[in-house]
C-alpha positions as CSV (number, residue, x, y, z in Angstrom):
1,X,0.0,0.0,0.0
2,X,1.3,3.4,-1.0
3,X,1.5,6.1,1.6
4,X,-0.9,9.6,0.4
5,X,2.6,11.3,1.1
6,X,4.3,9.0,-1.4
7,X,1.5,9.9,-4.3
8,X,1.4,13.8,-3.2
9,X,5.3,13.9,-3.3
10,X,5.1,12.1,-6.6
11,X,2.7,14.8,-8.2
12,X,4.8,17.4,-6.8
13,X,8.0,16.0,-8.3
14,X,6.2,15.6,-11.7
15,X,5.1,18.5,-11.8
16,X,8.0,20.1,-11.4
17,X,9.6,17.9,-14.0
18,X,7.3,18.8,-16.2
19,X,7.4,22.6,-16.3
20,X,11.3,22.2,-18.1
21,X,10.2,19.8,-20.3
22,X,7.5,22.1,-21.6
23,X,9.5,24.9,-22.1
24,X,12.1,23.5,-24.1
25,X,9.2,21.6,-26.4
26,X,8.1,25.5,-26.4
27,X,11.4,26.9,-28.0
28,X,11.4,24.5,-30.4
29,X,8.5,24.5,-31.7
30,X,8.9,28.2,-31.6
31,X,12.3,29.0,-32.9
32,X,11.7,27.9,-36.3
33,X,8.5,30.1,-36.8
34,X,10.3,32.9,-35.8
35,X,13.1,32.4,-38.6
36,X,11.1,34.1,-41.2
37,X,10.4,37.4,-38.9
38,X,14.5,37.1,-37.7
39,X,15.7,37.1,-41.7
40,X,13.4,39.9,-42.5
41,X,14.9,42.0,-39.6
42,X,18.7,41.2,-41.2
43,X,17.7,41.7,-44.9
44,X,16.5,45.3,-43.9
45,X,19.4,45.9,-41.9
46,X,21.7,45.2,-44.6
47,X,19.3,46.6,-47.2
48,X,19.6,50.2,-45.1
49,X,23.7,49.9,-44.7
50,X,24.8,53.4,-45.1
51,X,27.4,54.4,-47.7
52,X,29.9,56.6,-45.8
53,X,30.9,59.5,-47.7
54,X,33.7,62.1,-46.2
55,X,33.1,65.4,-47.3
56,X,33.4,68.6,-45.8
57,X,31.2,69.6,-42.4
58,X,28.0,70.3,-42.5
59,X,27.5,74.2,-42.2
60,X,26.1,76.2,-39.4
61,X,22.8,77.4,-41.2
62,X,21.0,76.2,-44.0
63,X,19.8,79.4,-46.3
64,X,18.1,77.3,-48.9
65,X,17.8,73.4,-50.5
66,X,17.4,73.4,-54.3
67,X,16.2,70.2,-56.3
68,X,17.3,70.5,-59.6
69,X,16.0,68.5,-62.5
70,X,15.3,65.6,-59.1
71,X,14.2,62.2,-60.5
72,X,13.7,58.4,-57.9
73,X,12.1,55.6,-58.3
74,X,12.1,52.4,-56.8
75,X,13.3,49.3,-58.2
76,X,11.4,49.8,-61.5
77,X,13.6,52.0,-63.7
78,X,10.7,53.4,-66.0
79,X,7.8,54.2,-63.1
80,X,9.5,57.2,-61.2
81,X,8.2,58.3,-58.1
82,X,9.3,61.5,-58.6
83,X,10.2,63.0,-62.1
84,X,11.9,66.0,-62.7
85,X,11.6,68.0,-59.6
86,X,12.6,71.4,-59.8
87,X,12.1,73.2,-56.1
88,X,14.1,75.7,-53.8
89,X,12.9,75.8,-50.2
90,X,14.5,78.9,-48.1
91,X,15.4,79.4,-44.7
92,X,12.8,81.1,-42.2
93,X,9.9,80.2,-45.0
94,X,6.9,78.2,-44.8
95,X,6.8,75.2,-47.3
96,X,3.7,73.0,-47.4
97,X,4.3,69.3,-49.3
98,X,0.8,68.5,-50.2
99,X,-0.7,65.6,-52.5
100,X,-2.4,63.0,-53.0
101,X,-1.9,59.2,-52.1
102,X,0.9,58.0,-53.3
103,X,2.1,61.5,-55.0
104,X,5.4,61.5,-53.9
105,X,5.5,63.8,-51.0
106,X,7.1,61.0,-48.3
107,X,9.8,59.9,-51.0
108,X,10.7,63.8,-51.4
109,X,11.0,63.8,-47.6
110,X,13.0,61.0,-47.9
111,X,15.3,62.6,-50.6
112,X,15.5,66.3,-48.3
113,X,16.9,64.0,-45.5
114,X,19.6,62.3,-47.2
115,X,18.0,58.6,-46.8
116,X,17.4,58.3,-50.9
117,X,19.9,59.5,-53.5
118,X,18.2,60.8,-56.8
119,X,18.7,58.9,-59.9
120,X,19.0,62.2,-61.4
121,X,19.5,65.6,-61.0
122,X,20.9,67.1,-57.6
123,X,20.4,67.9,-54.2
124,X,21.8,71.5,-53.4
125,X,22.0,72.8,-49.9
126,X,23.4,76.2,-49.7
127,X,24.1,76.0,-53.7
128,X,26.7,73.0,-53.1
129,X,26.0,69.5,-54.1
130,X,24.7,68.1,-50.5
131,X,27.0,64.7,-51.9
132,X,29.9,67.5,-50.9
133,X,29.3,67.1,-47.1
134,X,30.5,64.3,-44.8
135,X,27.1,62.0,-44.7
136,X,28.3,61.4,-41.0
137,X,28.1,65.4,-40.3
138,X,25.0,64.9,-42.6
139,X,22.8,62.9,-40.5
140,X,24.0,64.6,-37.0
141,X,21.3,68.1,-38.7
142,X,19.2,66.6,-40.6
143,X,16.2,64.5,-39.3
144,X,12.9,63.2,-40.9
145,X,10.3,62.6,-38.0
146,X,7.1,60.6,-39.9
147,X,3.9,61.4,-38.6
148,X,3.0,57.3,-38.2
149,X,5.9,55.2,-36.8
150,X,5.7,51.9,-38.8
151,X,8.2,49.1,-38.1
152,X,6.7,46.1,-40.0
């Protein structure tokens, strides 16, 4: 005859045993679902590695950013995003970018901050080619804040 003791001391001890042993059948079921999410993260890392470019420092005041002839697009070569952009924004002035979906305005945004080159024309800041200033100094002024953080 077994002692209630014995059986409570047995449930206790399984019990126990058991919690380990479901956790480690947890992470590894787990792990491998994860592997797509974990790739993702490193092919946009590496798709975002930053060219370093030395140049001269960035100067103390802007006066004015000129597009000149400004042309991007995407992967697709003959569907631009922008085409042909011809703009000067000045210091201590108000400038509105306004459009519709999909017109452009975040990918200028994305051009004024330095996070897309053109495929053609230039970038001016101060009339000199902003490809003229150290891109380090570069992204020490410049921000972009987005009105929607997105991460995925």
């Amino acid at each position: 005859m077994v002692e209630l003791s014995t059986v409570i001391a047995f449930f206790v001890f399984v019990g126990r045993a058991y919690v380990p042993v479901w956790n480690i059948n947890f992470l590894l079921t787990t792990i491998p679902g994860s592997y797509p999410s974990v790739s993702r993260v490193l092919e946009i890392l590496e798709y975002f590695e930053e060219k370093t470019i030395k140049g001269i420092n960035f100067p103390p005041r802007v006066d004015s950013i000129v597009l000149r002839n400004v042309s991007f697009s995407y992967n697709n070569k003959e569907n631009k995003a922008i085409t042909s952009l011809n703009i000067e924004i000045k210091a201590q002035k108000w400038t509105a970018i306004v459009g519709a979906t999909g017109s452009g305005k975040t990918t200028l945004c994305f051009l004024l901050a330095g996070l897309y080159e053109p495929d053609d024309g230039i970038l001016m800041l101060n009339n000199n080619p902003y490809t003229m200033y150290d891109s380090g100094d570069f992204r020490k002024h410049v921000v972009y804040v987005a009105n929607k953080d997105f991460i995925f």
